[in-house]
DSSP file (Angstrom, degrees, kcal/mol; ACC not computed):
  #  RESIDUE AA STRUCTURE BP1 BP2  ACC     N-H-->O    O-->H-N    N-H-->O    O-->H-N    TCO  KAPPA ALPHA  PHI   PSI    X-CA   Y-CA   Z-CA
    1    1 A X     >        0   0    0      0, 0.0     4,-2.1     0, 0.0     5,-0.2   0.000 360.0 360.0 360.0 -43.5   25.7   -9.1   35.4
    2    2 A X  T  4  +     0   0    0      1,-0.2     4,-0.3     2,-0.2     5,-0.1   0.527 360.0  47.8 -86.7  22.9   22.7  -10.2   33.4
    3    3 A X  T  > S+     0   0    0      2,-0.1     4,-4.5     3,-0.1     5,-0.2   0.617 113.7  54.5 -79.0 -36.6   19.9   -9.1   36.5
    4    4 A X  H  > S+     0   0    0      1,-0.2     4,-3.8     2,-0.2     5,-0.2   0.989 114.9  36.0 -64.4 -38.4   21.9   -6.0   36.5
    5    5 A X  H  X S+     0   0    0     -4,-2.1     4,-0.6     2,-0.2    -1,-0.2   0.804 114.3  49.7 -59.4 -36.5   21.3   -5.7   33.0
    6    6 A X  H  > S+     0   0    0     -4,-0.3     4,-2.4    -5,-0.2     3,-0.3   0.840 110.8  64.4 -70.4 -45.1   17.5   -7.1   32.7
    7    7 A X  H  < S+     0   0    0     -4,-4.5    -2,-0.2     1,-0.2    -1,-0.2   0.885 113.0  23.8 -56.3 -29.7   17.2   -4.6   35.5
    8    8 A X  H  < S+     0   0    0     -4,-3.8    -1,-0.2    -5,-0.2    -2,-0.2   0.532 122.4  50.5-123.1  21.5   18.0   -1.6   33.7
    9    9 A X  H  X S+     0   0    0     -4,-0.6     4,-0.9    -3,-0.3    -2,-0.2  -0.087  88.3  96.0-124.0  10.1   17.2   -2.6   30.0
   10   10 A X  H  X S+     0   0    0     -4,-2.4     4,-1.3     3,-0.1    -3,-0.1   0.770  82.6  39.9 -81.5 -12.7   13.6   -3.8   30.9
   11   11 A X  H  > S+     0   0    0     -5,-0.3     4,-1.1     2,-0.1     5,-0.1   0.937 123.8  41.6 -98.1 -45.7   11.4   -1.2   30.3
   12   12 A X  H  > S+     0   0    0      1,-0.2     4,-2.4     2,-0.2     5,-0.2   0.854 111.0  57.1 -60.6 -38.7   13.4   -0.1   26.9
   13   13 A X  H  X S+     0   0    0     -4,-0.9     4,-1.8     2,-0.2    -1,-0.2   0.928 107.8  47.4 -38.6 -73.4   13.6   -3.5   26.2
   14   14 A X  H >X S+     0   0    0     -4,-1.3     4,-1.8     2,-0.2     3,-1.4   0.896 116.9  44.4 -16.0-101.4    9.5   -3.5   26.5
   15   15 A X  H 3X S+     0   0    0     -4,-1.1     4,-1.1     1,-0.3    -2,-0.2   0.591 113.5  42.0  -8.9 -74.6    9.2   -0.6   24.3
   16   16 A X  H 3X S+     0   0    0     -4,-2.4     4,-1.8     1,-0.2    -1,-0.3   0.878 112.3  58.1 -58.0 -50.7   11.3   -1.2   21.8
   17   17 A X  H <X S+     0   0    0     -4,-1.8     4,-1.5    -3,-1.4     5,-0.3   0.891 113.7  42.7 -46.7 -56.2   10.0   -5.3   21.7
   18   18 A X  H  X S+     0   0    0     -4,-1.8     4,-1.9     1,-0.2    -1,-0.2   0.826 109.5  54.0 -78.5 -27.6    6.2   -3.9   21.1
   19   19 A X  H  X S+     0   0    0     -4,-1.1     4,-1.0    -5,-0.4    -2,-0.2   0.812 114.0  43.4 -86.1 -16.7    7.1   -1.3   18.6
   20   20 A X  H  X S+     0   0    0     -4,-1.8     4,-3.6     2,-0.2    -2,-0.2   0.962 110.6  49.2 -90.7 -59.9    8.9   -4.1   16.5
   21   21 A X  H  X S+     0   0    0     -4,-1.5     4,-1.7     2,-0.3     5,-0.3   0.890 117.5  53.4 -34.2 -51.0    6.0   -7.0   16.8
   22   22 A X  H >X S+     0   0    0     -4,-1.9     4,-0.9    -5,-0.3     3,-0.6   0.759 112.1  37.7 -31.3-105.9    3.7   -3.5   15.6
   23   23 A X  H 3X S+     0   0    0     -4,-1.0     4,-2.1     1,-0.3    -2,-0.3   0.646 120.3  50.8 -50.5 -41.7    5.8   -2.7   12.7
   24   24 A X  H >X S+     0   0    0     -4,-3.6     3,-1.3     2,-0.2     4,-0.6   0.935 115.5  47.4 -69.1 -70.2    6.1   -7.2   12.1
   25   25 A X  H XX S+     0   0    0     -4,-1.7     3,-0.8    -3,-0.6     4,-0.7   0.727 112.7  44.6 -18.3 -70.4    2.4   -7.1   12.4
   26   26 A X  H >< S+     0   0    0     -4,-0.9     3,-1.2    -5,-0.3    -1,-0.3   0.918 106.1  60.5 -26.4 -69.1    2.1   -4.3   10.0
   27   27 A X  H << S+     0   0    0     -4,-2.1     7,-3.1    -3,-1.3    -2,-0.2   0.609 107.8  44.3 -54.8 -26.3    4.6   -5.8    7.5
   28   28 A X  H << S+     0   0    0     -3,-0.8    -1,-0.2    -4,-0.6     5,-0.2   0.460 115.1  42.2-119.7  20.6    2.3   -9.3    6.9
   29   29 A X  S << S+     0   0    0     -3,-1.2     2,-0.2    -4,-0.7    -1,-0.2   0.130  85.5 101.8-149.4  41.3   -1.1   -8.0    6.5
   30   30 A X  S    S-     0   0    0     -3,-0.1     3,-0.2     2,-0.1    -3,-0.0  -0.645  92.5 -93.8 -79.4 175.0   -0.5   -5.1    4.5
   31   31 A X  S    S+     0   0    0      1,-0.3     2,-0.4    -2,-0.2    -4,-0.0   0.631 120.6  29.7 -67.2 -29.8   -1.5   -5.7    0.8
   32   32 A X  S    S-     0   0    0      2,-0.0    -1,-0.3     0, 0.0    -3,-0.1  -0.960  99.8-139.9 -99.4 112.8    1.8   -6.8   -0.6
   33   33 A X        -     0   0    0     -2,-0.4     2,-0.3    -3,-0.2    -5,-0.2  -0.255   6.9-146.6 -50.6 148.0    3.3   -8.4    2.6
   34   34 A X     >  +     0   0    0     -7,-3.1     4,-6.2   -10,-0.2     5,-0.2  -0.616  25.9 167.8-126.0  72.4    7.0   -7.9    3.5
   35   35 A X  H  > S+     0   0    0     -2,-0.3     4,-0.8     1,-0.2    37,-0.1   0.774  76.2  50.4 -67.3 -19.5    7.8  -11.1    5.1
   36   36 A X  H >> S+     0   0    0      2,-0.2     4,-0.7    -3,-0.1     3,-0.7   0.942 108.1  50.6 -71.9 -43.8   11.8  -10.2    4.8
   37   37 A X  H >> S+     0   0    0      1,-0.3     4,-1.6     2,-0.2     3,-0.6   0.922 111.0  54.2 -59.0 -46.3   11.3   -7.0    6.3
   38   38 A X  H 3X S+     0   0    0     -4,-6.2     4,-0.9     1,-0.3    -1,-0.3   0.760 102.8  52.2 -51.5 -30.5    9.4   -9.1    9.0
   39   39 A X  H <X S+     0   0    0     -4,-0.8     4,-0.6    -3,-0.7    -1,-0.3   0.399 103.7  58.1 -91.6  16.2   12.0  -11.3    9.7
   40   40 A X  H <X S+     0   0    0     -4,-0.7     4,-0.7    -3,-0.6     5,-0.2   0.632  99.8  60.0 -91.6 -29.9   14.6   -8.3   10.3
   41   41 A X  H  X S+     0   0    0     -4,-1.6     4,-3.6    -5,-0.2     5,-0.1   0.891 115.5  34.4 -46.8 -56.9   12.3   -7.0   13.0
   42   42 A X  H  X S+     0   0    0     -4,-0.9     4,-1.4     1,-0.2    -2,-0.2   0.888 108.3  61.4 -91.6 -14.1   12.8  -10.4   14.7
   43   43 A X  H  X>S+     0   0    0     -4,-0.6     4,-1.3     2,-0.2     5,-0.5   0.897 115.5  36.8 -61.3 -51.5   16.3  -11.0   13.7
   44   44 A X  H >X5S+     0   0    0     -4,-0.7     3,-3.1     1,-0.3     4,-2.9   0.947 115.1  59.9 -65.9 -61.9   17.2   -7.7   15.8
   45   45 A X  H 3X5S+     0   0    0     -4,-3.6     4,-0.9     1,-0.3    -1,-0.3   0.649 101.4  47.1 -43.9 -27.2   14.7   -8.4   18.2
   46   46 A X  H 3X5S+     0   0    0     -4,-1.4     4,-0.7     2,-0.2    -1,-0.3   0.297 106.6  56.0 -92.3  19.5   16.0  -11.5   19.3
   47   47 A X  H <X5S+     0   0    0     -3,-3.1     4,-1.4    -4,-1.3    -2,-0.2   0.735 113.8  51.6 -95.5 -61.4   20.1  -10.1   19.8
   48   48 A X  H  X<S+     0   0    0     -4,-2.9     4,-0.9    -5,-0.5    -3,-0.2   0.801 112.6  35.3 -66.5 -34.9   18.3   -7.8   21.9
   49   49 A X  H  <>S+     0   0    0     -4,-0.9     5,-1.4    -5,-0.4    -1,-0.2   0.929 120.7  50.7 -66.2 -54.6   16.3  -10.4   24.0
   50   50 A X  H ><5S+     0   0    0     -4,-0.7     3,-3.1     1,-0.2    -2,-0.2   0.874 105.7  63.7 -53.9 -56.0   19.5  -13.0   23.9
   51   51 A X  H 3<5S+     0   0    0     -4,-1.4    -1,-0.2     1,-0.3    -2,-0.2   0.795 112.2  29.8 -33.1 -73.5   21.8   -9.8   25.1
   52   52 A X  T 3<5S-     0   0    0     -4,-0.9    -1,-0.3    -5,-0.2    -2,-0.2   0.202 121.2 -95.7 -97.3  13.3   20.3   -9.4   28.3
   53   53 A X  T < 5S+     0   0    0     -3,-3.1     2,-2.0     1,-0.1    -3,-0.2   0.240  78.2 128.8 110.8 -32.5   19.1  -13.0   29.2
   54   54 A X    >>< +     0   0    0     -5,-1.4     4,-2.8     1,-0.2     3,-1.0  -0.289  22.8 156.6 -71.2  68.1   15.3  -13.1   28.1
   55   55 A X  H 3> S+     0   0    0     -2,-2.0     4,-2.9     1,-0.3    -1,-0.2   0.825  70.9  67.1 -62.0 -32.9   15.6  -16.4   25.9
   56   56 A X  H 3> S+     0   0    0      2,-0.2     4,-1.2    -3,-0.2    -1,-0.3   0.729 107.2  41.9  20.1 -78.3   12.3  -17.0   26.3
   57   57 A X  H <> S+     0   0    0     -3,-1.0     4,-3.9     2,-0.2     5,-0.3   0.772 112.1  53.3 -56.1 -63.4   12.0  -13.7   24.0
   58   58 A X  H  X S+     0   0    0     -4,-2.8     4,-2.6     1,-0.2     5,-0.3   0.966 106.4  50.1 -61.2 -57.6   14.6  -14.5   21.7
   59   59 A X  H  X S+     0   0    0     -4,-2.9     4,-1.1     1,-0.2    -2,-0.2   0.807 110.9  46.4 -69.5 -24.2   13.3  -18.1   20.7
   60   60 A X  H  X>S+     0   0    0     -4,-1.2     4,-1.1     2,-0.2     5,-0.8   0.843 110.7  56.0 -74.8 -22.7   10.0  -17.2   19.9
   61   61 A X  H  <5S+     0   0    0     -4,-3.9     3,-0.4     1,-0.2     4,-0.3   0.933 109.4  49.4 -66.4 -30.4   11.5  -14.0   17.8
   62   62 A X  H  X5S+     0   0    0     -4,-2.6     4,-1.3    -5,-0.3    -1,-0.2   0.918 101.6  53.8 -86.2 -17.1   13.5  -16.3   15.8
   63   63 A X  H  <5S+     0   0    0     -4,-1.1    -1,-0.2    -5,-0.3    -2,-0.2   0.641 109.7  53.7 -93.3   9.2   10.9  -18.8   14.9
   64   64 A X  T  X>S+     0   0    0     -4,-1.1     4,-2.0    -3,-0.4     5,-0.5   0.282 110.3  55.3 -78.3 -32.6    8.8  -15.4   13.5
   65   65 A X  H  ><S+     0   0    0     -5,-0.8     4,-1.2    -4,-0.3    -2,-0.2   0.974 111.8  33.0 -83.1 -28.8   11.9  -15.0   11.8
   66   66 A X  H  <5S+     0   0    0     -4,-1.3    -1,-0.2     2,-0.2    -3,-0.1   0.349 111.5  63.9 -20.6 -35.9   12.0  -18.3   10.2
   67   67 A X  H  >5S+     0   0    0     -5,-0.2     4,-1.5     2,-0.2     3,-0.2   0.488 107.8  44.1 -65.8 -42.4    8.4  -18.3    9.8
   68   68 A X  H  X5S+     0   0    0     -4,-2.0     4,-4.9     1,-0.2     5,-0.4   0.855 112.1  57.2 -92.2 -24.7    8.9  -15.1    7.4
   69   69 A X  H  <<S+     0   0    0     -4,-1.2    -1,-0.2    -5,-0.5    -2,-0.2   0.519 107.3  40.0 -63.1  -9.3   11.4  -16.7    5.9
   70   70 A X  H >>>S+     0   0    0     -3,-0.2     3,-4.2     2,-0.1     5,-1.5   0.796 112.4  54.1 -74.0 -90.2    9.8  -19.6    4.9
   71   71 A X  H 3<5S+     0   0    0     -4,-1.5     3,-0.3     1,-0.3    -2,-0.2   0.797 109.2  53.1 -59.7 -28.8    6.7  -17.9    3.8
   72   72 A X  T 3<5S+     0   0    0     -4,-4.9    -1,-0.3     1,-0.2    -3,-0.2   0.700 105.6  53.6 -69.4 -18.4    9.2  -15.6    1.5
   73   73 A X  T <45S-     0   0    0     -3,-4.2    -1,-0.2    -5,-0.4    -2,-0.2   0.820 139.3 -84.8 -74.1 -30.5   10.7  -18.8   -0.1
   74   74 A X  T  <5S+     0   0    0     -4,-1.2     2,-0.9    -3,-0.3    -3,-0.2   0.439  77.9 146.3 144.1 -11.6    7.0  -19.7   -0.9
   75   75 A X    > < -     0   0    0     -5,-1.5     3,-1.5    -7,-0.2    -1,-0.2  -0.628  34.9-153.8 -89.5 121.9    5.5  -21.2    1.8
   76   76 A X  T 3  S+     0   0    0     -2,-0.9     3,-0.5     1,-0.3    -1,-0.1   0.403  79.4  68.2 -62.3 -22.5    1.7  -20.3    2.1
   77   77 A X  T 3>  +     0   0    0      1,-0.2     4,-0.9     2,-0.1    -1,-0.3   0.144  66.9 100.8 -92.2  -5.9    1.1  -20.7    5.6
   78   78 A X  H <> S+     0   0    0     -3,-1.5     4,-1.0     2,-0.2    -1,-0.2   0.361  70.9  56.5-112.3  32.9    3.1  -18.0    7.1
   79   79 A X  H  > S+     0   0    0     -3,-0.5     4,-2.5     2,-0.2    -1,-0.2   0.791 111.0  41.9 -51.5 -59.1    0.8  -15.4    7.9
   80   80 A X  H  > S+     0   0    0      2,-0.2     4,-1.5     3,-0.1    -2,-0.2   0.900 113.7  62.3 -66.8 -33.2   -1.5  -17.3   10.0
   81   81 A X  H >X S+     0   0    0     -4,-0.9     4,-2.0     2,-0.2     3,-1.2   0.945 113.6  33.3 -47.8 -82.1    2.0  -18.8   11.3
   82   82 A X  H 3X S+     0   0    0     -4,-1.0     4,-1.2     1,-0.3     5,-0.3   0.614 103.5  64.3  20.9 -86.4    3.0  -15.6   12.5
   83   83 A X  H >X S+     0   0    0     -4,-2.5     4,-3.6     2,-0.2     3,-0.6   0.966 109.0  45.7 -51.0 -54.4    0.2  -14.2   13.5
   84   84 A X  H <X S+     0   0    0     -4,-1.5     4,-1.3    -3,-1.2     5,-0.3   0.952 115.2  45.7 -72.7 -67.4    0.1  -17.3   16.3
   85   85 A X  H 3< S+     0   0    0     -4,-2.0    -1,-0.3     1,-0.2    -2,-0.2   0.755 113.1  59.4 -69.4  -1.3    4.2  -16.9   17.5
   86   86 A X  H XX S+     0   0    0     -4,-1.2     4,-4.1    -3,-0.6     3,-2.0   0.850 105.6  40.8 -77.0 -59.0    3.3  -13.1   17.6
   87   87 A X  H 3X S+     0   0    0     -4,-3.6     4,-0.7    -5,-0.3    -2,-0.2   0.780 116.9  47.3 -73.3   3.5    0.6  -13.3   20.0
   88   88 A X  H 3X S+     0   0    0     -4,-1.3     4,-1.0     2,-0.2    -1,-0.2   0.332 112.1  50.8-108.3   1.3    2.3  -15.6   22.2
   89   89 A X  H <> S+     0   0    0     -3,-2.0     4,-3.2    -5,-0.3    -2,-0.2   0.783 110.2  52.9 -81.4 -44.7    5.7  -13.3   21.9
   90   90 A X  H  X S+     0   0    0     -4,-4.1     4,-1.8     2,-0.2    -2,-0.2   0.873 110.3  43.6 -73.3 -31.7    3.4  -10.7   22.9
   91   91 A X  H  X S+     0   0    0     -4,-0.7     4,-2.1    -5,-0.3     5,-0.3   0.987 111.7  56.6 -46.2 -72.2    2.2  -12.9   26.1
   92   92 A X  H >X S+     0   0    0     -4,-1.0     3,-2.8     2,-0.2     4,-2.0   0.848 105.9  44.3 -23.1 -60.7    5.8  -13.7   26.7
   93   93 A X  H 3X S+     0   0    0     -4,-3.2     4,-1.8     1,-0.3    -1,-0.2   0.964 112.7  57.9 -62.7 -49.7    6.8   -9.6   27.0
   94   94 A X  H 3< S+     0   0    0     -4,-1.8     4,-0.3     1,-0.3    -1,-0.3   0.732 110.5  52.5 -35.3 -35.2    3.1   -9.3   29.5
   95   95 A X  H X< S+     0   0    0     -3,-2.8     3,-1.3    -4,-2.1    -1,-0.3   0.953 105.7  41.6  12.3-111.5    5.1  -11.6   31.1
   96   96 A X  H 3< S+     0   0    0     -4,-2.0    -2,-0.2    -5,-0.3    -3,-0.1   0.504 110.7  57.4 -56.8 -18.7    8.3  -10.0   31.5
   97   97 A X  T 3<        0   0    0     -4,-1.8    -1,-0.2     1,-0.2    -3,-0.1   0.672 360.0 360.0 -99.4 -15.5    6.8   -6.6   32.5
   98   98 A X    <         0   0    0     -3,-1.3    -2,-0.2    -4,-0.3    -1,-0.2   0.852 360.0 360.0 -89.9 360.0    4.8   -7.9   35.7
């Protein structure tokens, strides 16, 4: 069931996966950052990755979600954090599409 699934939820998957990492991207280097709003990007984004099998996906989206969550308790260091499990989320999905 989950090939059938990957198979026909991978290109939306994609899509949807880039437009949220945008919009997290967005969210910590505007001028007041919204590092909860950033970790709700990846909270959804990884139930969607987990759904269809990409764990890969899923564990680096939660540990941007964790990451914002952190840096929204206080901790200073998660922007740059971020920034670093984003572009290697973003590898992952470059990955997943060839």
């Amino acid at each position: 069931m989950t090939d059938q699934l990957r198979a026909r939820f991978l290109r939306p998957f994609l899509e949807m996966s880039r437009q949220r990492i945008g919009r997290c991207q967005a969210l910590i280097r505007q001028s007041r950052p919204d590092p909860g709003a950033a970790a709700k990007e990846m909270h959804a984004m990884a139930g969607e990755a987990a759904l269809i099998g990409f764990e890969d996906v899923a564990r680096l989206a939660r540990e941007v979600e964790a990451t914002a969550r952190t840096w929204a308790g206080g901790d200073a260091t998660g922007s740059t954090t971020i920034t670093l499990i984003l572009a290697a989320l973003e590898a992952a999905l470059d990955a997943l599409a060839r």
